[in-house]
DRENZA-775764 format. One line per 3 residues: number of its first residue (from 0); for each residue x, y, z of C-alpha. Coordinates in steps of 0.02 Angstrom, whole numbers, plus 50000, padded with zeros to 5 digits. Example, Ala and Ser with C-alpha at 12.3 -4.5 7.8 and 13.67 -1.06 7.14 Angstrom:
2
0) 50615 49775 50390  50684 49947 50357 $
END
This chain:
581
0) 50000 50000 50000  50063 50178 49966  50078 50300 50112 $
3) 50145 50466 50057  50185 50537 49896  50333 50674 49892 $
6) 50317 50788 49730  50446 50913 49724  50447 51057 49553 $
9) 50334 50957 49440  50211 51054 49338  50135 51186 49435 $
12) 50186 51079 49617  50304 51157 49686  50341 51052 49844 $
15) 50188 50937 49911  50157 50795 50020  50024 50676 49995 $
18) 49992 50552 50146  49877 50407 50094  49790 50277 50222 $
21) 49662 50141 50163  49504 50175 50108  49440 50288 49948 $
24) 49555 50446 49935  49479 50600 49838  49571 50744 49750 $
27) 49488 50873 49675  49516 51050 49633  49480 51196 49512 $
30) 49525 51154 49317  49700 51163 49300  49749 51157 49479 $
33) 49875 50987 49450  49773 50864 49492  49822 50784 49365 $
36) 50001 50813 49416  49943 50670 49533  49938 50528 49425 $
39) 50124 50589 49330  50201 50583 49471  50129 50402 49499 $
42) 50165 50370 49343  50344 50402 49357  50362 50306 49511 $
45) 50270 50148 49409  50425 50171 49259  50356 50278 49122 $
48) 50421 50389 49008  50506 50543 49067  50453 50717 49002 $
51) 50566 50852 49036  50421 50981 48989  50353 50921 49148 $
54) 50470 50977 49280  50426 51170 49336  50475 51339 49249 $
57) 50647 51377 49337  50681 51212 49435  50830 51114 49367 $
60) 50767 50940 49446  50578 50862 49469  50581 50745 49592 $
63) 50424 50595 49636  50469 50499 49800  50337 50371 49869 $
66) 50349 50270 50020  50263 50097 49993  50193 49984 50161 $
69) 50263 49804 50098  50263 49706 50260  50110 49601 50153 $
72) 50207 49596 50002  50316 49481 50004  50340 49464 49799 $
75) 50389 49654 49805  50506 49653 49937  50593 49523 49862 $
78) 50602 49623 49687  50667 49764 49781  50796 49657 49876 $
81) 50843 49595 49705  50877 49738 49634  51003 49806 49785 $
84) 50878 49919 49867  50833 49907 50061  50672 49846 50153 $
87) 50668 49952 50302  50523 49901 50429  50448 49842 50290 $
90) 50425 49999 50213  50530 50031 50051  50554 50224 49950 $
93) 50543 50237 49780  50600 50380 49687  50614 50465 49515 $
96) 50690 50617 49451  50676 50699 49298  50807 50832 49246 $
99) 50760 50985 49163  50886 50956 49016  50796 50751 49005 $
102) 50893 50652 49080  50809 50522 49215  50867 50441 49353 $
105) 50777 50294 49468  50796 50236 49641  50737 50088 49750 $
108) 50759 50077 49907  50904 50189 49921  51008 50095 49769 $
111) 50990 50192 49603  50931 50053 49459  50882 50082 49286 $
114) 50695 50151 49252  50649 49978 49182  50687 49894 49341 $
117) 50615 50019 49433  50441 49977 49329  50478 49790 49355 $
120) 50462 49836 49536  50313 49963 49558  50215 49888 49418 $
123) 50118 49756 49518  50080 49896 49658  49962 49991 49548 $
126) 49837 49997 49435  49789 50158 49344  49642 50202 49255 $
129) 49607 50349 49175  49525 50405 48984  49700 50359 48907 $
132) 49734 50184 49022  49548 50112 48966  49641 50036 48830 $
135) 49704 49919 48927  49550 49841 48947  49531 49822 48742 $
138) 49673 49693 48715  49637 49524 48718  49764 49460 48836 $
141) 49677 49595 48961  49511 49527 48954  49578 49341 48969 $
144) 49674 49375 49121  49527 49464 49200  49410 49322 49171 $
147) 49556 49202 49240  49565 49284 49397  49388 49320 49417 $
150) 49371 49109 49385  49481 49105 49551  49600 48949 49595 $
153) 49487 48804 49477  49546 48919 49347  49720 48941 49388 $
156) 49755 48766 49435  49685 48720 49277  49793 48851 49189 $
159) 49962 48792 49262  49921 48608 49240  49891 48662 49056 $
162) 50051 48780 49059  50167 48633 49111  50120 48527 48989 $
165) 50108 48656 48859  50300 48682 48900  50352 48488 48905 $
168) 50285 48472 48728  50396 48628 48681  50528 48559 48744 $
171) 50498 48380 48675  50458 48464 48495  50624 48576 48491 $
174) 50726 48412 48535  50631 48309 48414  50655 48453 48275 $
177) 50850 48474 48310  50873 48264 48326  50793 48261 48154 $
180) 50874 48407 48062  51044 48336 48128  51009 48153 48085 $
183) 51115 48145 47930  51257 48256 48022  51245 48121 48175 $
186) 51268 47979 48053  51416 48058 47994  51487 48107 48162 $
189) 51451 47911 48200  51556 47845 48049  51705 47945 48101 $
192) 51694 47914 48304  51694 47728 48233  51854 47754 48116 $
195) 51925 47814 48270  51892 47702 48380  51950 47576 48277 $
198) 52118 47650 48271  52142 47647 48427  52089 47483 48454 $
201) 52184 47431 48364  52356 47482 48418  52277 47487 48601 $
204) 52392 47602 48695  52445 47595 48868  52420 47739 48982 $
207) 52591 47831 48995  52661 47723 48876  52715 47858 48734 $
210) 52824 47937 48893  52901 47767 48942  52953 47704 48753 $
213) 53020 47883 48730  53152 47866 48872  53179 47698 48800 $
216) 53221 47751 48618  53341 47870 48678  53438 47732 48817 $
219) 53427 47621 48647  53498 47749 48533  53649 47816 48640 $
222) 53713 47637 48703  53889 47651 48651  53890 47820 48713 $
225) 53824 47783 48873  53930 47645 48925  54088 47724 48877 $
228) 54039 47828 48997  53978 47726 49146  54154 47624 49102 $
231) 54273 47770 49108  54165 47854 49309  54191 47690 49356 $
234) 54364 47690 49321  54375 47842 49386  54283 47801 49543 $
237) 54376 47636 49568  54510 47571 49436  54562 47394 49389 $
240) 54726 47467 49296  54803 47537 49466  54791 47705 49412 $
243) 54759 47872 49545  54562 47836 49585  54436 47918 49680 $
246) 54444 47794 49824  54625 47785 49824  54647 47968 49854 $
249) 54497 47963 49986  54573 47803 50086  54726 47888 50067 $
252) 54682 48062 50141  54576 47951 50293  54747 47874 50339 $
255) 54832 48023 50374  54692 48081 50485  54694 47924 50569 $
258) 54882 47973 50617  54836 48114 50721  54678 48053 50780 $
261) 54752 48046 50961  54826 48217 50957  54659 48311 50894 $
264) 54466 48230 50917  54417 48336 50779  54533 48244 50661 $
267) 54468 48085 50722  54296 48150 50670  54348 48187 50495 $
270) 54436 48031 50478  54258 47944 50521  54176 48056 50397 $
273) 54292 48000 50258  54270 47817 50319  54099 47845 50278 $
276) 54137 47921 50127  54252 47777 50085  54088 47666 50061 $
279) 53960 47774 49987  54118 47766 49833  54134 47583 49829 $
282) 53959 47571 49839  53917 47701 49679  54090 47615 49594 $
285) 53993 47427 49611  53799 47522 49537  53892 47600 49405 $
288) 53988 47454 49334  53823 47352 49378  53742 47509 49252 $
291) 53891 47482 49117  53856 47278 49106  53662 47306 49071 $
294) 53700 47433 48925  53674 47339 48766  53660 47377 48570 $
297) 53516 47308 48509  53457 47353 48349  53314 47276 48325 $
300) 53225 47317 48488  53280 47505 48429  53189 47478 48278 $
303) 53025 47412 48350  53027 47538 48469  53045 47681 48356 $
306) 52903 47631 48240  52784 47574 48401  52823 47778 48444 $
309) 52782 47828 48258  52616 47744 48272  52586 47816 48444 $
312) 52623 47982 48364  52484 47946 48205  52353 47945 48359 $
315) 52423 48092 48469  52406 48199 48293  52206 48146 48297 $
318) 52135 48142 48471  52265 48219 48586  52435 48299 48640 $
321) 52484 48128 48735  52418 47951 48744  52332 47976 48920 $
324) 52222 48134 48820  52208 47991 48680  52140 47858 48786 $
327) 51985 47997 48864  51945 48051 48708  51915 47859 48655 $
330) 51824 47854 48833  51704 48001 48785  51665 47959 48608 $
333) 51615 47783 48662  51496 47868 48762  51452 47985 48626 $
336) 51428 47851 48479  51312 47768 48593  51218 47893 48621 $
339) 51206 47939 48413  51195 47744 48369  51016 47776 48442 $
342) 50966 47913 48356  50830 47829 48276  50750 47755 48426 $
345) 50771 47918 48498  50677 48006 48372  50531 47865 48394 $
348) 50524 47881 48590  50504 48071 48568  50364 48048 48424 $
351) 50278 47942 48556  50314 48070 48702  50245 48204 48575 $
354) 50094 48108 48546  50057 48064 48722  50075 48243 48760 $
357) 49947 48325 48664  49844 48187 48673  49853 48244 48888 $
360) 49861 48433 48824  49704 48422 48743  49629 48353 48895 $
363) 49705 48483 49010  49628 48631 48877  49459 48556 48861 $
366) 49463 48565 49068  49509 48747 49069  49405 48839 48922 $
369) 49252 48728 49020  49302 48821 49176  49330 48978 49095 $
372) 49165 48980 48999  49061 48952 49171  49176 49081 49247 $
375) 49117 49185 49090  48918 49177 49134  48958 49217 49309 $
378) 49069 49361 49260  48939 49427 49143  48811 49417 49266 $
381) 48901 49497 49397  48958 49637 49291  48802 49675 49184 $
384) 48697 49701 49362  48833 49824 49424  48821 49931 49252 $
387) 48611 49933 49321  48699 49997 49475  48793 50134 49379 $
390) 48648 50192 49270  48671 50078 49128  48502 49976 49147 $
393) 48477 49917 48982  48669 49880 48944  48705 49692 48948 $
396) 48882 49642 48946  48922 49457 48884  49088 49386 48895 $
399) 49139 49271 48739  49236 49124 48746  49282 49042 48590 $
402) 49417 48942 48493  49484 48956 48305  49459 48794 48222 $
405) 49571 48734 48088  49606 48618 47966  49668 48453 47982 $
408) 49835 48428 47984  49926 48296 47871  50030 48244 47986 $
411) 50058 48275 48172  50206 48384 48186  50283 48545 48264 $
414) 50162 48683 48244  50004 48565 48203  49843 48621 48285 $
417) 49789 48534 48431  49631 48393 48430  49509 48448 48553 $
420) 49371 48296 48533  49323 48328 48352  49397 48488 48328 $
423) 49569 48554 48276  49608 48724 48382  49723 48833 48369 $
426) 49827 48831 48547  49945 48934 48650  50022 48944 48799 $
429) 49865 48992 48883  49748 48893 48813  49638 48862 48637 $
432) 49524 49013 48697  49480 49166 48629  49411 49301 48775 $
435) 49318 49428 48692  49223 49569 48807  49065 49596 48703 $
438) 48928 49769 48752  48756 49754 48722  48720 49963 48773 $
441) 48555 49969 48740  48381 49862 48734  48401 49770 48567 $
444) 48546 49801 48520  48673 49680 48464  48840 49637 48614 $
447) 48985 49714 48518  49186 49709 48574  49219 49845 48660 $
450) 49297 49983 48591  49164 49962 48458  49009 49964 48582 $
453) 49044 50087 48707  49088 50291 48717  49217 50354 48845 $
456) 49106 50387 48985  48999 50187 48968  49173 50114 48939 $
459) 49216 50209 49110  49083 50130 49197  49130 49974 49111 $
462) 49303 49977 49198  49224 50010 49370  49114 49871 49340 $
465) 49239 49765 49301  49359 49818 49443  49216 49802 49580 $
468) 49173 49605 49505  49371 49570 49518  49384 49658 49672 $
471) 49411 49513 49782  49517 49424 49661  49642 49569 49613 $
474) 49826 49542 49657  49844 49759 49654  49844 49838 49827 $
477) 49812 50024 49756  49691 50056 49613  49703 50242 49534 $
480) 49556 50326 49429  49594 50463 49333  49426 50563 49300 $
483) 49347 50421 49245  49201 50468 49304  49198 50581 49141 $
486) 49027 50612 49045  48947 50547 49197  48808 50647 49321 $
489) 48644 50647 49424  48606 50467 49498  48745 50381 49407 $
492) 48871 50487 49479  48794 50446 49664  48838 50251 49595 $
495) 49010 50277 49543  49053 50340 49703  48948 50189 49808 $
498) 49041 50066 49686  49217 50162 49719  49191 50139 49908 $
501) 49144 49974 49894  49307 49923 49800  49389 50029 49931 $
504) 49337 49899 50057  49460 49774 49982  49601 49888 49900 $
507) 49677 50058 49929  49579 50163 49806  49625 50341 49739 $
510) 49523 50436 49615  49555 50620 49537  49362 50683 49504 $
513) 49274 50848 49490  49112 50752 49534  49050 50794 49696 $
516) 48945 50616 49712  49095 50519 49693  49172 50650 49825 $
519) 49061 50632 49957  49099 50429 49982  49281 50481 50008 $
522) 49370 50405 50179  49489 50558 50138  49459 50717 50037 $
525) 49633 50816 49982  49608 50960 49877  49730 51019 49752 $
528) 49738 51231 49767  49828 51351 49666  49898 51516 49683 $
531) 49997 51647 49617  50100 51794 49649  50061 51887 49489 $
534) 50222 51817 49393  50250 51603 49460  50074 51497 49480 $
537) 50103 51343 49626  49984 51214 49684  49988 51127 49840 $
540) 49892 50997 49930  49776 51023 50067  49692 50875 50172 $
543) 49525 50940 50214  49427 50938 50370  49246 50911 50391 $
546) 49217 51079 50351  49319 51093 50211  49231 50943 50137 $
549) 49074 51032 50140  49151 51204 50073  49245 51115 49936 $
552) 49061 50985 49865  49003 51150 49891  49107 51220 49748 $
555) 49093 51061 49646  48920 51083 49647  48878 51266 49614 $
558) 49060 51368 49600  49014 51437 49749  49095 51401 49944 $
561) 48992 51519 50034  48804 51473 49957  48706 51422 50090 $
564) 48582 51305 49987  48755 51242 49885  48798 51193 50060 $
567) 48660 51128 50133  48669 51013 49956  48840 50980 50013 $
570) 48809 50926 50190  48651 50809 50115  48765 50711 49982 $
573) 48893 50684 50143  48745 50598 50246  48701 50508 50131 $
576) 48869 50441 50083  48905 50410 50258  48748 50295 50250 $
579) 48792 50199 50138  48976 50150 50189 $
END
C-alpha cells in the first residue's frame, strides 16, 4: 500500500506531500489546479516515460518519491531486495527524478537502478485508470486475464496444469526438430567416432606408455655412448689398471687423519667422515659398473621401438597431445557414439512422448476453456447488474469464449493444431480460447467488442464494473482513477462513488474527480489549490477537514463556497454517503 507521495517542482507543484491511508482517497480541485500532476508523478514512480516539459518553469530537477507499506508483500520486497535496494520496517522508497535538460534517474530503496527495473518493481503495486489507460482493457490478453482471475484457483490450477504441459511438449518438439534436422550430420559424426575408435583399438595404447618408450628410444639409441661413459666414472671412481682413483685418494687422505687422531678429536671426526665416505664410493663404483654391464646395442629392439612411437604419434596427431588425452577422448566418444547409434530410437520415443502429450494437452485445455466459459456467465452476470447499478440499465455485457478451428493437419508435427474431441484448435500457451468482452448498450441492440460498443464515459463505467466484480480476486493493493468518472452525472454519479467505496473495502483506492457524488463517499478528501503571485502559479495539497469537505462539494456543485443552499446540498450528499459506507 502507498503512504505518502513526495512531489517536488513538477508542473505547477512546487513542493507537496500527499499522505495516503486505506480507504477511497479524493482529489479534486479547480480546472488546471494539477490534479492531474497526481497521476504523473505516479506514473513516474510505476516506470514511464520521462518528460522534461514536465518539471517546473525555473527548477533544474523534478523529483516523485513514494513510500510503499510492503510488510504484506512479500513478491515486492523480494524484487526490491533483488535489485540492491533496502526493506526498512517493511516499508521501502521509491523515487524518480527527471532533469530539466531530460535526463532520468531511478531509485529503490536507496540503490539507484535503471527506470525499467524500477517499473519491474512498482508495476504490480498499481493499477491506473484513466481516459487514456481504458485501453488496457481492449486487448485480448487483458480481458483473458481478468476472466482468469475472476474464475479464482479452479481456473488457475487448471491454467498451470495446462502451462506445464504446454512447456514439456515445447521442449519435446524443439529436441525432436534438432534430433531430426541433425540426423544425417549424426550419422556422419558416427562413421568417424567409429574410424576412430577403431584406430585405437587397434594399436591399444597403454596409459603413459608414449612417455616410457620415449626414454627407451633414447637409452637404445645412445648405448655406446652411454657405457663408455659409465666404464670410464667407474674407472674413475675405482680402477682395475692401478691408476690414481677416487677411492684411492679418499682412503689415502683418511689414513693420514687416522695418524693424528690421538693428538686432535676433531681429526678423528673427519677421519670417520671419510670412512663413511670411503663406502658410499665403493658402493656408487659397484651400481655403476652394475649400470655399464646392462648397457646393450640392440638394433632391432631400437627399431620396434621407434616405429611402436611413430604409430603412437599417428594417434596423438588425431585425438590428443599425449596418449593419456588419447585414451579419454576414446572414453568420451564411446559414450558419445552410443548415444548417436540411437538416434533413431530416439527420434521414435520422442514421436511417442509428442503424441502422448497433446493427446494429455488436449485434455488439460478442454478442462480449462470449460472452467473459463462458466467463469464467463458468472462474470457477465456479475458485471452486467453492476452497470444497472451505475445507470446503465439496459446495457448487457456478455463475455465470449471461443476457439479458432482449423484444418486438419497431414501429419502431426511441430506447429500442428491441437485435437480437442472433434475439433482442431488453434493453441497457445494459455489455452485454445479466445476472450472477447462483448457490450450490448442498449435494449436490442446487438453485444459488440468493446471499443466498438461503448463511448468514453459507458466504457468508464465498464472499467468500474469490472474492477468492483474482480475486486476480491485482484493481486493490486492500490487502484488509481483518473477522472473516469467523465461524461457521467445525476444518479449515476451517486453510483460511481457507492461502487468506488465498495472496492475501497478490499484495496487502497485513489480517484482524481470533479464530481461531487463520487466526492462525498471519500474516507479522505485532499484538495489540490493554486495560487499565484502575479508572475509564478504553485499548487499545493491540502487535506480537508469536515468543514472543508462541505466548502469544497460545495464548489463542485455550484462554483460557489459560501452558498448556503450549495451547502446545505453539500452537507446532504455527505449523509448520505456516510449511510451507505
Amino acid at each position: 500500500m502507498l503512504e505518502e507521495i513526495r512531489i517536488s517542482s513538477l508542473g505547477v507543484i512546487e513542493d507537496s506531500v500527499l499522505e495516503l491511508g486505506p480507504g477511497l482517497t479524493v482529489i479534486s480541485g479547480e480546472t488546471g489546479a494539477g490534479k492531474t500532476m497526481i497521476v504523473t508523478a505516479l506514473g513516474l514512480l510505476l516506470g514511464g516515460r520521462a518528460d522534461s516539459g514536465a518539471v517546473r518553469s525555473g527548477a533544474r530537477t523534478a523529483r516523485v518519491e513514494g513510500i510503499v507499506d510492503g510488510s504484506r508483500l512479500s513478491s515486492f520486497c523480494a524484487a526490491v531486495d533483488e535489485a540492491g535496494g533496502e526493506v526498512e520496517d517493511g516499508r521501502v522508497v521509491l523515487a524518480r527524478t527527471v532533469a530539466a535538460e531530460g535526463r532520468s534517474r531511478a531509485f529503490v530503496g536507496g540503490a539507484a537502478v535503471p527506470v525499467a527495473t524500477l517499473g519491474d518493481v512498482a508495476e504490480p503495486l498499481v493499477a491506473v485508470h484513466g481516459q487514456s489507460d481504458q485501453h488496457r482493457l481492449l486487448r485480448p490478453r487483458a480481458q483473458r486475464d481478468a476472466l482468469d482471475r475472476f474464475g479464482g484457483e479452479p481456473v488457475a490450477d487448471a491454467l498451470a496444469r495446462y502451462q506445464e504441459l504446454h512447456a514439456r511438449l515445447q521442449g519435446v518438439e524443439s529436441e525432436l526438430a534438432e534430433v531430426t534436422a541433425t540426423q544425417r550430420e549424426r550419422a556422419r559424426e558416427a562413421d568417424l567416432l567409429r574410424f576412430g575408435l577403431a584406430e585405437i583399438e587397434a594399436l591399444d595404447p597403454q596409459p603413459g606408455e608414449d612417455a616410457s618408450l620415449a626414454a627407451e628410444e633414447s637409452r637404445l639409441g645412445f648405448a655406446d655412448t652411454l657405457r663408455s661413459a659409465a666404464e670410464q666414472a667407474r674407472e674413475a671412481l675405482s680402477s682395475e689398471e692401478g691408476a690414481p682413483d677416487a677411492l684411492g685418494t679418499v682412503s689415502a687422505a683418511r689414513t693420514l687423519l687416522e695418524g693424528v687422531r690421538e693428538h686432535d678429536t676433531e681429526a678423528g671426526e673427519l677421519a670417520d667422515r671419510l670412512a663413511e665416505v670411503s663406502y658410499l664410493l665403493s658402493d656408487v663404483a659397484a651400481d655403476v659398473a652394475s649400470y655399464a654391464s646392462r648397457i646393450d646395442t640392440d638394433p632391432a629392439r631400437l627399431a620396434g621401438v621407434s616405429e611402436r612411437r611413430a604409430a603412437l604419434t599417428a594417434l596423438t596427431r588425431k585425438y590428443g597431445d599425449t596418449i593419456d588425452e588419447v585414451l579419454a577422448w576414446s572414453a568420451s566418444s564411446a559414450t558419445r557414439l552410443l548415444d548417436l547409434d540411437g538416434t533413431d530410437e530416439r527420434i521414435e520415443q520422442l514421436r511417442a512422448e509428442r503424441a502422448r502429450l497433446r493427446v494429455e494437452l488436449a485434455d488439460a485445455a478442454a478442462e480449462l476453456s470449460g472452467l473459463r466459459t462458466d467463469a464467463a456467465e458468472r462474470l457477465a452476470v456479475e458485471v452486467t447488474e453492476e452497470l444497472t447499478r451505475l445507470a446503465m440499465p439496459h446495457a448487457r455485457l456478455s463475455v465470449s469464449v471461443r476457439q479458432a478451428e482449423l484444418p486438419a493437419p497431414d501429419a502431426d508435427a511441430a506447429g500442428a493444431p491441437l485435437r480437442v474431441g472433434e475439433r482442431w484448435l488453434r493453441f497457445g500457451g494459455s489455452g485454445i480460447d479466445q476472450v472477447e468482452l462483448l457490450l450490448a448498450a442498449n435494449t436490442g441492440s446487438d453485444p459488440r467488442p468493446l471499443d466498438k460498443g461503448a463511448s468514453g464515459g459507458e466504457l468508464s463505467r465498464v472499467m468500474l464494473a469490472l474492477e468492483v466484480a474482480l475486486a476480491g480476486t485482484s493481486p493490486v493493493p492500490t487502484f488509481v482513477f483518473d477522472e473516469v468518472d467523465a461524461g457521467v452525472g445525476g444518479a449515476a454519479a451517486v453510483e460511481v462513488g457507492r461502487r468506488l467505496a465498495q472496492l475501497a473495502r478490499s484495496a487502497q483506492v485513489l480517484v482524481v474527480t470533479h464530481l461531487p457524488q463520487v466526492a462525498a463517499y471519500a474516507d479522505q478528501h485532499v484538495v489540490v489549490e493554486k495560487s499565484s503571485d502575479g508572475s509564478v502559479t504553485s499548487s499545493g495539497l491540502t487535506l480537508l477537514d469536515d468543514a472543508g469537505r462541505e466548502r469544497e462539494l460545495s464548489r463542485m456543485l455550484a462554483g460557489l463556497t459560501d452558498s448556503d443552499t450549495a451547502l446545505a446540498h453539500a452537507r446532504e450528499l455527505l449523509e448520505v454517503a456516510r449511510a451507505a459506507r
